[in-house]
C-alpha positions in Angstrom: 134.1 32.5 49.3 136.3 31.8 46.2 139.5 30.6 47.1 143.2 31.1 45.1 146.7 30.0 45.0 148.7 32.6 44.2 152.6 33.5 44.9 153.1 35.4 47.9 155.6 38.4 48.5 156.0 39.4 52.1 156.0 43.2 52.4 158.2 45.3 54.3 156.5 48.4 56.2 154.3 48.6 53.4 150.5 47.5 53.2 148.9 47.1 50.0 145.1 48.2 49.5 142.1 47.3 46.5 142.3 50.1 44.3 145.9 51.1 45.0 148.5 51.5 41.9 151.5 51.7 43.8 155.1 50.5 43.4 158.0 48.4 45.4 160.9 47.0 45.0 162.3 43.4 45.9 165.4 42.2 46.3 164.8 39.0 48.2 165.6 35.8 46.2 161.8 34.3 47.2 160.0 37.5 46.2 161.8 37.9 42.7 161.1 34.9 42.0 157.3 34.9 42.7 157.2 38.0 40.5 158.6 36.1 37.5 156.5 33.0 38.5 153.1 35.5 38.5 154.3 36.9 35.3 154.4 33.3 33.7 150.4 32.9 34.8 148.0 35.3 35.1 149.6 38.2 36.8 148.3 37.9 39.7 150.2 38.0 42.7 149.0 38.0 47.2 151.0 40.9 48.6 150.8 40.9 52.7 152.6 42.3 55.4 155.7 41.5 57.7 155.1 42.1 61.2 158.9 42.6 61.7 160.8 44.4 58.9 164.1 43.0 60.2 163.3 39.3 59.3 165.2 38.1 56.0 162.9 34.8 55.9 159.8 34.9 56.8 157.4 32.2 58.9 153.8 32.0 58.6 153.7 33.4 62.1 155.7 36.9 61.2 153.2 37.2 58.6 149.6 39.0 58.9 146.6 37.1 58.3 145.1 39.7 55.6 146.9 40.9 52.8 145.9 42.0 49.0 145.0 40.4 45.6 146.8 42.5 43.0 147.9 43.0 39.6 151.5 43.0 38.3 151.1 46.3 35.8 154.6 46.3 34.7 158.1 45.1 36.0 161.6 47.1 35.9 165.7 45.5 36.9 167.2 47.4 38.3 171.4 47.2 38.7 172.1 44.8 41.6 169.3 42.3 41.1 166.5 44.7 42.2 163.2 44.4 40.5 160.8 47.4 40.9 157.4 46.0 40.4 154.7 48.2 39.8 150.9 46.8 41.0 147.3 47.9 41.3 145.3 46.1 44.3 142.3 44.3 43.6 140.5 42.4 46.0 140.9 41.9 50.3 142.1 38.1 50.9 142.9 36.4 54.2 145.1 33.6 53.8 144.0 29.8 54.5 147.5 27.9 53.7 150.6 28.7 52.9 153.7 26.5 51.4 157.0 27.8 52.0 159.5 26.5 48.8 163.1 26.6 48.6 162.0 29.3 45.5 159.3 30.8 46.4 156.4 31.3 48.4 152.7 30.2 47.6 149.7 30.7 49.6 145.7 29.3 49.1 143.5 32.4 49.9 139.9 33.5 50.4 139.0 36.2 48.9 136.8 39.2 50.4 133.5 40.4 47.9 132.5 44.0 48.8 129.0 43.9 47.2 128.0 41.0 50.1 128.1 43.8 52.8 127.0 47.4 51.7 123.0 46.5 51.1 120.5 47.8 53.3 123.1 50.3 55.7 123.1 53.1 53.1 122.6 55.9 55.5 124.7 54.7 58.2 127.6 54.6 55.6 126.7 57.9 54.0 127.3 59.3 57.3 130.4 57.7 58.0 131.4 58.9 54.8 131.2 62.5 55.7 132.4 62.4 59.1 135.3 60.4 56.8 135.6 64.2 54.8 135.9 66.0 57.8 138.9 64.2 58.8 140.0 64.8 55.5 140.3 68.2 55.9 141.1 68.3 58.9 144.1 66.3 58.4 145.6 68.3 55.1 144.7 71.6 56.8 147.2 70.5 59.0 150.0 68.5 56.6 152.2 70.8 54.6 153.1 68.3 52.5 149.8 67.3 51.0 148.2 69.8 48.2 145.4 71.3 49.1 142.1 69.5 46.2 144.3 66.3 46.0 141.9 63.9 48.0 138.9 65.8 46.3 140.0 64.9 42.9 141.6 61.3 42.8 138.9 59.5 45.0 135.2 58.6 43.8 132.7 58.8 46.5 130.4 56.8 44.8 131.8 53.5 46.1 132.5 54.1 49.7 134.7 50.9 50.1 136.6 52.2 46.9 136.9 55.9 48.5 138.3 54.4 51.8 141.0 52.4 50.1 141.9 54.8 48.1 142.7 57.6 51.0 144.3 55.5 53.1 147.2 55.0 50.4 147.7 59.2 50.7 147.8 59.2 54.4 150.7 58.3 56.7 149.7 56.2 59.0 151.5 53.9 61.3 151.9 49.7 59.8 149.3 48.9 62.4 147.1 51.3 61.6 147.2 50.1 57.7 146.8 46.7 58.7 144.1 47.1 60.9 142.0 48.9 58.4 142.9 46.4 55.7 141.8 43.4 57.9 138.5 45.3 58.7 136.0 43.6 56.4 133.0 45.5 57.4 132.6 48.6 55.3 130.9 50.8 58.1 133.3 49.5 60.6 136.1 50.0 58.8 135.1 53.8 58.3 134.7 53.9 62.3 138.2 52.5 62.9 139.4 55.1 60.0 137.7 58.0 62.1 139.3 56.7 65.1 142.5 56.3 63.7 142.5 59.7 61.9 141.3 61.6 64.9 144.6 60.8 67.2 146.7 61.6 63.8 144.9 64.6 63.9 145.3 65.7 67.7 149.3 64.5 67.4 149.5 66.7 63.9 147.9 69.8 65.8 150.5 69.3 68.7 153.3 69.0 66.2 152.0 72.0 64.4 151.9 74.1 67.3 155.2 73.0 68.5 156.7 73.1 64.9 155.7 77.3 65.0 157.2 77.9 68.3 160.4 76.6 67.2 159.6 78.6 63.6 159.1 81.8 65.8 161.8 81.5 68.3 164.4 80.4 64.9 162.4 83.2 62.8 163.8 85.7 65.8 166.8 84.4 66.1 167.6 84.6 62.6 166.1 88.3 62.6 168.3 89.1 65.1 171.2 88.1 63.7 170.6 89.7 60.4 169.8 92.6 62.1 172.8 92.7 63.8 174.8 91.5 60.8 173.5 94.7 59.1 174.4 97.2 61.9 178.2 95.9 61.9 178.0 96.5 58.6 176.5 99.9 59.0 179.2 100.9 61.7 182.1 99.5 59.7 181.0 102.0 57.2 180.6 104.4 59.6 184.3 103.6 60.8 182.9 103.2 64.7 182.7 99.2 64.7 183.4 97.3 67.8 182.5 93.9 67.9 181.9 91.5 71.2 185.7 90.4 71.5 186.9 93.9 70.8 184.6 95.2 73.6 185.6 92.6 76.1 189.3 93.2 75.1 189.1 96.8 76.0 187.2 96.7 79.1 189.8 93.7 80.3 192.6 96.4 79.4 191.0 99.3 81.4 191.0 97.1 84.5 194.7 96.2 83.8 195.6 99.9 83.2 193.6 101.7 86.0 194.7 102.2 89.6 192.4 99.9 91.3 192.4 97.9 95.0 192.9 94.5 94.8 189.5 93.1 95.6 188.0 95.6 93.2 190.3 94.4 90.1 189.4 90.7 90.7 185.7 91.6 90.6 186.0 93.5 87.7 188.0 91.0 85.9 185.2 87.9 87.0 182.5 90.5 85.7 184.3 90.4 82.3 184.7 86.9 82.3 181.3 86.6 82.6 180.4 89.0 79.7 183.2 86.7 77.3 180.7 84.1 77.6 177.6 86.3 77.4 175.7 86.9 74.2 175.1 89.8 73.3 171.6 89.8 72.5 171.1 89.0 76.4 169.8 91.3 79.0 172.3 90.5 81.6 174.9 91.8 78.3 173.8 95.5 78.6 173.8 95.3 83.2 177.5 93.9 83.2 178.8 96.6 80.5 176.9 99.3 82.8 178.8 98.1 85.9 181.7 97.6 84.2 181.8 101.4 83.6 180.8 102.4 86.9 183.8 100.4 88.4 186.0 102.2 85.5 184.9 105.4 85.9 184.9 105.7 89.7 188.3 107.4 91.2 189.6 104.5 93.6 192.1 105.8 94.1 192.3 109.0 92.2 193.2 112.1 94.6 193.7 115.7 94.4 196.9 117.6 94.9 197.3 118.3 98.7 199.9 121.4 98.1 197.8 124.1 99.7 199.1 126.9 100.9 197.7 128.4 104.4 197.6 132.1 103.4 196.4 131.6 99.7 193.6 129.5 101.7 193.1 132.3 104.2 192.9 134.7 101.0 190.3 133.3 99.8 188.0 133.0 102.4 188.1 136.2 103.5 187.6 137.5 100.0 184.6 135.1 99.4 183.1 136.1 103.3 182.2 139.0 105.9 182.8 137.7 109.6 182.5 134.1 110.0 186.2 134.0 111.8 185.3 130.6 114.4 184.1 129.0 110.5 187.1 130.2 108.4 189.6 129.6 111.6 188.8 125.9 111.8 189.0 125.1 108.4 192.8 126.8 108.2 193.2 124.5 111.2 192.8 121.4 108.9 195.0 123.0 106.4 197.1 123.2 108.8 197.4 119.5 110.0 196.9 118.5 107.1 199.6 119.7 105.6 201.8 118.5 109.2 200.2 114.9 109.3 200.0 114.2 105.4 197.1 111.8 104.0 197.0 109.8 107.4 194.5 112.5 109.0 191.0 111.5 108.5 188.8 113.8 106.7 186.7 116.1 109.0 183.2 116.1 109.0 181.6 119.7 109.9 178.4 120.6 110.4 177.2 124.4 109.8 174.5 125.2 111.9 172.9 128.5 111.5 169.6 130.4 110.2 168.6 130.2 107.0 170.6 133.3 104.5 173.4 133.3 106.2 176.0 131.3 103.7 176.4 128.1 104.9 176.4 126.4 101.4 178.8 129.1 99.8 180.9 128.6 102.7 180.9 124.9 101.6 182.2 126.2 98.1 184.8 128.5 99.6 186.6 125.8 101.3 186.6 123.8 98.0 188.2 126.6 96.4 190.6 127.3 99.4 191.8 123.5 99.0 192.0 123.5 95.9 189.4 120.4 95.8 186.4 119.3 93.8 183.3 120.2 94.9 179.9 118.0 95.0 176.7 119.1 96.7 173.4 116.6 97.7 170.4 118.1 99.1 169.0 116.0 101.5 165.7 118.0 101.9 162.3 115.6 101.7 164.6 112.5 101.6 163.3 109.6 102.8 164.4 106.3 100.6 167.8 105.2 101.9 168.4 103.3 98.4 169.3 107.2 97.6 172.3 107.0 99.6 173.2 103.3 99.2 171.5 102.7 95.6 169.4 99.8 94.7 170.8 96.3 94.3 171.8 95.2 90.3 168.6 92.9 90.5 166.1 95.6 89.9 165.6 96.6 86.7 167.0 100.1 86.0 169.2 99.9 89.0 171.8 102.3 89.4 174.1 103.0 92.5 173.3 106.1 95.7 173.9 109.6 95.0 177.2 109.2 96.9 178.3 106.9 95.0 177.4 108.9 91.5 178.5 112.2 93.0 182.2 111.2 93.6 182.0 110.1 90.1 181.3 113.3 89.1 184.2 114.5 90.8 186.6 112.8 89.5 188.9 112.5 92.5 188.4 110.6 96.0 189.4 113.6 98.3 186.4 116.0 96.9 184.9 118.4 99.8 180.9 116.7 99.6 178.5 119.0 101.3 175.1 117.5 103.0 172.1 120.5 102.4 169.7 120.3 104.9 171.0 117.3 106.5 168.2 118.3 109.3 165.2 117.8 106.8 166.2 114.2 106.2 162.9 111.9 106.3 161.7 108.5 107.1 158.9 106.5 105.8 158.3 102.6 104.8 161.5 102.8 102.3 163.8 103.6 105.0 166.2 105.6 107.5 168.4 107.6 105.2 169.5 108.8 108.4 170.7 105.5 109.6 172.5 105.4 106.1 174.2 108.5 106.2 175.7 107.2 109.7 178.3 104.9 108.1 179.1 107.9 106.1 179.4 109.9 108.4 181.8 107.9 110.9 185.6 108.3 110.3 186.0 104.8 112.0 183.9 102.6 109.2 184.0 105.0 106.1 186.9 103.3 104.8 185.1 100.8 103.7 181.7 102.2 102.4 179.3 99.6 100.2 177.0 100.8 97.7 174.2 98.2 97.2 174.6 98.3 93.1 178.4 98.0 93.7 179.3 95.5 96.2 182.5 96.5 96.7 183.9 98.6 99.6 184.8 102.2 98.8 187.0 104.7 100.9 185.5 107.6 101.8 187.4 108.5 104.6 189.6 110.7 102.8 186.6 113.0 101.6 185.7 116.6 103.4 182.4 115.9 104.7 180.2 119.1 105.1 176.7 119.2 106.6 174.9 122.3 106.8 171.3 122.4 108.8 169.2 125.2 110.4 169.0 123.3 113.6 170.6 120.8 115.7 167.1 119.5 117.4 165.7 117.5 114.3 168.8 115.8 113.5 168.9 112.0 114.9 171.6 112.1 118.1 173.9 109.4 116.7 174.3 111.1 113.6 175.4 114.7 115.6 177.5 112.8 117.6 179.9 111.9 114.4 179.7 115.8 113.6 181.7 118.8 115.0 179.3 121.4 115.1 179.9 125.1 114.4 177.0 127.6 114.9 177.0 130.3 112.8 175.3 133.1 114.1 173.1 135.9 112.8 174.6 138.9 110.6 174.6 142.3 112.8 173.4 145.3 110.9 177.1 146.2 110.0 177.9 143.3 108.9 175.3 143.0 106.3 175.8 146.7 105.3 179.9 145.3 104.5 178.3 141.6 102.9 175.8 144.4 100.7 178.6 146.6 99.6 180.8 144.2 98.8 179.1 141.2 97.5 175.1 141.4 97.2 175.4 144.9 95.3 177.9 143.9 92.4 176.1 140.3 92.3 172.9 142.1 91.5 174.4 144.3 89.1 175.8 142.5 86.6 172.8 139.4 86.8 170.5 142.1 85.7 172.8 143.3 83.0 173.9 146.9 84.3 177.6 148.2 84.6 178.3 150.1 87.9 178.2 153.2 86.2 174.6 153.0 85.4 173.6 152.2 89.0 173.9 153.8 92.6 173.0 152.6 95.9 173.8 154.8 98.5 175.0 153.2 102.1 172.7 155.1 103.9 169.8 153.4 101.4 171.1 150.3 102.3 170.8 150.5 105.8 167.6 151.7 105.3 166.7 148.3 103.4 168.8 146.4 106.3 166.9 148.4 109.1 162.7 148.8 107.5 162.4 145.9 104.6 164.2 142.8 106.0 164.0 141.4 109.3 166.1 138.2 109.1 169.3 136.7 110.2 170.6 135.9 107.0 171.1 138.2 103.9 168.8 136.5 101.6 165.8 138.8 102.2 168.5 141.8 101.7 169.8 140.2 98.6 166.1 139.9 97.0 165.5 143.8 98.0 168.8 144.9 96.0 167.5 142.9 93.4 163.9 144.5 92.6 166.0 148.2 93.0 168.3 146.7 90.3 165.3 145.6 87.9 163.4 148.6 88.7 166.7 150.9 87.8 167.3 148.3 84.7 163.5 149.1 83.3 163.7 152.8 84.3 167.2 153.1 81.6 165.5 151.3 79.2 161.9 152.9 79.0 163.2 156.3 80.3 166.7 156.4 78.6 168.6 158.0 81.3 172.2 157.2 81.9 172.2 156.3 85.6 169.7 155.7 88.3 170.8 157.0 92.1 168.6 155.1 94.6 168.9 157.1 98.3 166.8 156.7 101.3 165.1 159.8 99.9 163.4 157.9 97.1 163.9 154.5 98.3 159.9 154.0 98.4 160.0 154.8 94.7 161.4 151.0 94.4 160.9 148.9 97.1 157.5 150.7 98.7 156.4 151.5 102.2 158.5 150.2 104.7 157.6 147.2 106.1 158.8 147.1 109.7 159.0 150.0 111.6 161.5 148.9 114.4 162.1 152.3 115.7 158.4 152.9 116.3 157.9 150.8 119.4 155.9 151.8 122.4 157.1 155.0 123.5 155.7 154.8 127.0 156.5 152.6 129.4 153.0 150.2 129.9 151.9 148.2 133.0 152.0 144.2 132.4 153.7 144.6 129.0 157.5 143.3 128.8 159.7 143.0 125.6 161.2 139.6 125.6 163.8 138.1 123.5 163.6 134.3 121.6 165.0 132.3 119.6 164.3 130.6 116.1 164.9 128.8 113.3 165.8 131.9 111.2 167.2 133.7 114.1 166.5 135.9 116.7 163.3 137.9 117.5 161.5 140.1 119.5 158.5 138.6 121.8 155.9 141.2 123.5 154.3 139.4 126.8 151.5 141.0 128.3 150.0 140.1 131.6 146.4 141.4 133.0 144.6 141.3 136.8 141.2 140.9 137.5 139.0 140.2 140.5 138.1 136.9 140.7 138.9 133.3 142.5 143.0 132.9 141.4 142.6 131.5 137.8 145.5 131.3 135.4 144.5 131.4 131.7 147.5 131.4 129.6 147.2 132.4 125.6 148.9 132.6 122.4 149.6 129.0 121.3 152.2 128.2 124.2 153.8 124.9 124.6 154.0 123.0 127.8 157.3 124.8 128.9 156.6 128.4 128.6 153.2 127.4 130.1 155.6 125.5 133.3 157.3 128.7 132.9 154.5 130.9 133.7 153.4 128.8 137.1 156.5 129.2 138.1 157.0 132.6 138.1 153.6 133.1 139.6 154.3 130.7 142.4 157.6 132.7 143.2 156.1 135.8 143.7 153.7 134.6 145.6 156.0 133.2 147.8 157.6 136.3 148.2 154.4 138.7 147.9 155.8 140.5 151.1 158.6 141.0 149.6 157.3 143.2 146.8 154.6 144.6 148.5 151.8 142.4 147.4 148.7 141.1 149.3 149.5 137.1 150.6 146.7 136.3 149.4 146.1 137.8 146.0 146.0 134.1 144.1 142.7 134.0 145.9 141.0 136.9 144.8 142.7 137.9 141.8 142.5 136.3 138.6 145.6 136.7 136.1 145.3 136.2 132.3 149.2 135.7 130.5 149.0 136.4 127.1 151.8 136.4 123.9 150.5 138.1 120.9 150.8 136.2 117.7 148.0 133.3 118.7 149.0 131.3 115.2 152.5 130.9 115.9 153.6 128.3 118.8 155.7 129.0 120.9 158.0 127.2 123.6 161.4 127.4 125.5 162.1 128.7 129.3 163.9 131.4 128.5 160.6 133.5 129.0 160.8 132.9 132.2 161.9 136.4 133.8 159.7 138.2 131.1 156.4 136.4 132.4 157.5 137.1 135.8 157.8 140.8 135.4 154.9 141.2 133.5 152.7 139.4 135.7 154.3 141.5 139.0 153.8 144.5 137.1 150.3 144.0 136.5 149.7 143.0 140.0 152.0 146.2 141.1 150.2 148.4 138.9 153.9 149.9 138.5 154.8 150.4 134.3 157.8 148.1 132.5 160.0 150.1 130.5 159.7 150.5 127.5 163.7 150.2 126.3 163.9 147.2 128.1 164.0 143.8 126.7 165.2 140.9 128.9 165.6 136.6 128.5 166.5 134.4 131.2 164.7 131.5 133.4 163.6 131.7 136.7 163.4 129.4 139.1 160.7 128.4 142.2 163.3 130.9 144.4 163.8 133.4 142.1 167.2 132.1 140.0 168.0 133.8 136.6 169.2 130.3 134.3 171.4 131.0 131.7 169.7 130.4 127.8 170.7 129.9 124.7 171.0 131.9 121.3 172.0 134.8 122.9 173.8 136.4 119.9 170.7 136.1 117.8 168.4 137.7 120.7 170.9 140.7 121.3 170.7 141.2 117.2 166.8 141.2 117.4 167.4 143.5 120.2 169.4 146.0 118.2 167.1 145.5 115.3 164.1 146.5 117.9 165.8 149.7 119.1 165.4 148.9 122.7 168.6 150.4 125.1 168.5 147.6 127.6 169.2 143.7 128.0 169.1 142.2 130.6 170.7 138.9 130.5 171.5 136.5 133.2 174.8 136.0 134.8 175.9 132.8 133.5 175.6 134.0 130.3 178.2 136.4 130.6 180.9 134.4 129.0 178.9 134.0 125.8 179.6 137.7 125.1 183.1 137.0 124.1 182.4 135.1 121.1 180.1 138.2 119.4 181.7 140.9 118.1 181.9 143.9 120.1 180.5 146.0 117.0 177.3 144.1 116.7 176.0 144.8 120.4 177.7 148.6 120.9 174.3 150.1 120.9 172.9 148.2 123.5 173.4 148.3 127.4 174.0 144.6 128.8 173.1 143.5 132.0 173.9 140.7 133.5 171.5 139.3 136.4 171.4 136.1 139.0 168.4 137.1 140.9 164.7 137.9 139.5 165.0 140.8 142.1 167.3 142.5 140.7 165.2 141.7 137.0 162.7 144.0 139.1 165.3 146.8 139.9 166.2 147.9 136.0 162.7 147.1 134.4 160.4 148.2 137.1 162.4 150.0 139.2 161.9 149.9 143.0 159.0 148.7 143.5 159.1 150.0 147.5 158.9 153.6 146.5 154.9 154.3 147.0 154.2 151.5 149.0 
């Protein structure tokens, strides 16, 4: 190898390569001076690398062992003592000596001939000169910075050595990584350590990328956002309706100061807005805290009605809104009443109207709103089973709001509003919960101070609320919850009373819903009795109500199409719009029958009529009882059977008659189940008359127990089984004994038709149905 001594310039972060025009600056005494001492000779000048850019002066040992032949091309001073020197690498050179001066540096090198080492590895260089391309691309797909053609059209592929050299001054590549490309002699080796060196570039450039355009995005957003929102100020400011963040959280904090709120309630309101001051609001959490906030605003705290009510203005109203209902209307004037003595210190009643469907529990509801003078909300608890409808969800579910209680006394307004429960008896249960169980905090005077709604967090008092339940019966509603409930039964409309309710309320209803004056209409009072007496058989008014309806429709299309003036509807032409009739309760059995009794029961929608019939056979003493009877009324039956047996002698029956009779107890109406005691003395009678051969009567209807000696047991519902009574134009009830009392609380005009017995003893049962039974014996 040829060997040179040529003045040496250590390089700072910078590595020099054959081929390379490039430019540098020095500002080192030693390396100006080897410049101008170059510059004197031939030019040429060894340029190699520092291994540590920090290090003014330079040993042989902070300097690589490889470094590059060049060619001083031109030289520029700069102010300051700075010469830019611009150079063009030649040839690869390691040094063999070097002679640090006081000037300058010089250094004997050998210098590296490319020719010596390409021959005879053509193809293996070929192909590490395209796998060299694919980098290539690879790497300025990725590198903004680097024009797309640039490599393509500055480096000659002709010399690979050349190309190499040539690339590697476009690329940026770590000092090392120069170096060690530089010191690689080899021309096929040196393209595998540029591949190896190019493909961890690569992999870090594709990382960087990918990070680089997740920051792009999430900035690209951000910015979007705030131009966005930049341009919707500016839209509302034209608009005159701008509020921006600190106006909003300025308002909200002066609500809270300005509203009547509790203590604990204003110091979570205020946190809430503290939190929101240092929300932005772009956030999710932004829009949740301004929809609490308004909840908390808008509830009434402490907002109440006025509590000036005035006893007979109350007592007014109630009558004009309702027939009957005096136990109802008496106890609510009662609350009045201590209201008005005991001030806000009484707790707010909670009722619970218990009576058959129609008969105005829920407009009863209203009616005491309008007699206090108080706001009225209604919830319908029919088919209820999530409790988060009464306590509400809590804020961490999305779309969270807080329980119908909750968002009712909002819409209120005041804290003191009468809130009726519909159907608190057709409350569910399934996997979301007991609303039951939820209403009973509600519901109890002793903890509904202090209410907490699940969304709110935050107790509320509800004890100064008019609770109001209303339910058809008392046996599907769970026992704790009665037992926080007075319960009032309101009982059945009698005949009169729903000709008064149809005169004076269901009749001018009807006529001005269906857009007629009460000139162009006339419903006689017979007519309505008729409707009352042969097209409803109900407890309520609802069924009567739907009846005046279709006669008011029917009249309305008969002025229209017919252009008459008024329509007269009598119980003369009463078929013309309602049809046939449909019960014919004055049609019973007009002849007294053997084994066939009319008993009396009760139901949901009131009282009603309930035929038993009994049959004898010859046979071996079987009982087969029929007509969908529960276990009771099947108990019932044995029993009754298994007193007159014991006392066959008594009524003049063979001893021995469950041995050779057989007796089949029937109650029409298979598909309807049926259950209760109070059939007791009805299967009893039926089942001696059969035996007896001796006939019922027919005008007779009777309900009672009986017992294994023959005891009549008082029953309930009796005003609803002496209006199904009435309604069945029988003469007679008997009733038993014990039940006596209960004929005080109906009104004398409801029962005046019939004939009330009262009884003890099945014996005498047998006396007024039967009659003496001793007579042919």
């Amino acid at each position: 190898m040829e060997k040179l001594k040529l003045p040496l310039i250590p390089l700072r972060n910078l590595v020099i390569f054959p081929h390379m025009v490039t430019h540098f600056d020095c500002g080192r005494d030693i390396s100006v001076k080897a410049v101008e001492e170059a510059e004197m000779a031939d030019s040429k000048i060894f340029l190699v690398a520092q291994k540590d850019v920090e290090i003014e002066e330079p040993k042989r040992e902070d300097l690589f062992d490889v470094g590059t032949i060049a060619t001083i091309k031109q030289i520029l001073k700069l102010p300051g003592g700075i010469v830019r020197v611009l150079v063009e690498g030649e040839k690869r050179a390691e040094i063999d000596e070097v002679d640090f001066g006081e000037e300058l540096i010089e250094a004997i090198v050998e210098v590296y001939e490319e020719e010596e080492n390409i021959k005879g590895r053509e193809e293996k260089i070929e192909a590490a000169l395209r796998l060299a391309f694919a980098d290539i691309e690879a790497y300025v797909a990725l590198d903004d910075k680097m024009i797309p053609g640039l490599l393509s059209n500055v480096v000659d592929t002709d010399d690979p050595s050349r190309f190499l050299d040539t690339v590697v001054g476009y690329l940026n590549f770590k000092l090392e990584d120069y170096q060690r490309i530089l010191e690689t002699y080899d021309i096929y080796e040196r393209f595998v350590a540029f591949h190896e060196i190019m493909k961890r570039e690569i992999e870090l450039m594709s990382i960087e990328k990918k990070i680089n355009d997740e920051v792009k995005s999430k900035m690209d957003k951000l910015q979007k956002d705030y131009f966005l929102k930049e341009q919707l100020k500016v839209i509302h400011k034209e608009l005159g309706d701008t509020e921006d963040e600190a106006d909003i959280i300025s308002n909200y904090r002066e609500k809270i100061e300005e509203k009547e709120l509790p203590e604990e309630v204003r110091e979570k309101a205020l946190s809430e807005v503290k939190k929101l001051s240092s929300l932005n609001s772009q956030s999710p959490d932004y829009s949740l805290l301004i929809n609490y906030l308004d909840w908390i605003i808008d509830l009434p705290w402490m907002e109440s009605g006025e509590d000036e009510v005035n006893i007979k203005s109350a007592r007014n109203i109630l009558n004009n809104e309702h027939y009957g209902l005096k136990t109802v209307k008496e106890r609510i004037l009662e609350f009045i009443a201590v209201r008005k003595l005991a001030g806000k210190e009484q707790k707010g009643p909670i009722l619970c109207l218990v009576g058959p469907p129609g008969v105005g529990k829920t407009s009863i509801a209203r009616s005491i709103a309008s007699s206090l003078d108080k706001e009225f909300v209604r919830m319908s608890l029919g088919g209820i089973t999530d409790e988060a409808e009464i306590r509400g969800h809590r804020r961490t579910y999305i779309g969270a709001l807080p329980g119908r209680i909750i968002s009712l006394l909002k819409k209120a307004g005041t804290n003191d509003p009468v809130f009726l429960f519909d159907e608190i008896d057709k409350v569910g249960k399934d996997f979301k919960g007991d609303p039951a169980s939820a209403l009973l905090e509600v519901l109890d005077p002793e903890q509904n101070n202090s209410f907490t709604d699940r969304y709110l967090e935050l107790p509320f008092d509800l004890s100064n609320v008019f609770f109001i339940a209303t339910a058809n019966t008392t046996q599907t509603i769970p026992r704790p919850l009665l037992d926080r409930m007075e319960v009032i039964e309101i009982g059945g409309y009698t005949p009169n009373e729903k000709l008064n309710i149809a005169k004076k309320y269901l009749v001018p209803k009807q006529i001005t819903e269906n857009g007629l004056k009460s000139e162009n209409i006339n419903i006689s009072e017979r007519a309505l009795k008729d409707i009352i007496d042969y097209y409803t058989r109900e407890s309520g008014v609802r069924g009567l109500e739907k009846q005046i309806s279709k006669i008011a429709r029917k009249a309305a299309l008969k002025i229209v199409e017919e252009n008459v003036e008024k329509v007269s509807v009598s119980t003369s032409n009463i078929t013309d719009f309602l049809g046939e009739k449909i019960f014919t309760i004055d049609e019973k059995e007009k002849e007294d029958q053997i084994g066939a009794v009319n008993g009396l029961a009760w139901t949901q929608v009131g009282g009603t009529t309930l035929s038993i019939e009994a049959t004898v056979m010859k046979g071996k003493g079987a009982l087969t009882l029929t007509g969908s009877l529960g276990d009771v009324m099947k108990e019932s039956a044995i029993a009754a059977i298994s007193h007159i047996a014991a006392n066959a002698e008594q009524y003049g029956l063979d001893p021995e008659f469950r041995k050779t009779r057989d007796i089949h107890i029937h109650v029409p109406e298979g598909a309807t189940p049926k259950d209760g005691p109070s059939a007791g003395i009805s299967i009893a009678t039926s089942v001696l008359s059969a035996l007896t051969q001796k006939p019922v009567r027919s005008d007779v209807a009777m309900t009672g127990e009986i017992t294994l000696r023959g005891k009549v047991l008082p029953i309930g519902g009796l005003k609803e089984k002496l209006l199904a009574a009435e309604r069945f134009g029988v003469k007679t009830v008997i009733i038993p004994e014990e039940n006596k009392r209960d004929l005080k609380e109906i009104e004398e005009e409801a029962v005046k038709k019939l004939e009330i017995k009262t009884v003890s003893n099945f014996s005498e049962v047998v006396k007024i149905a039967i009659g003496d039974i001793f007579e042919n014996k």
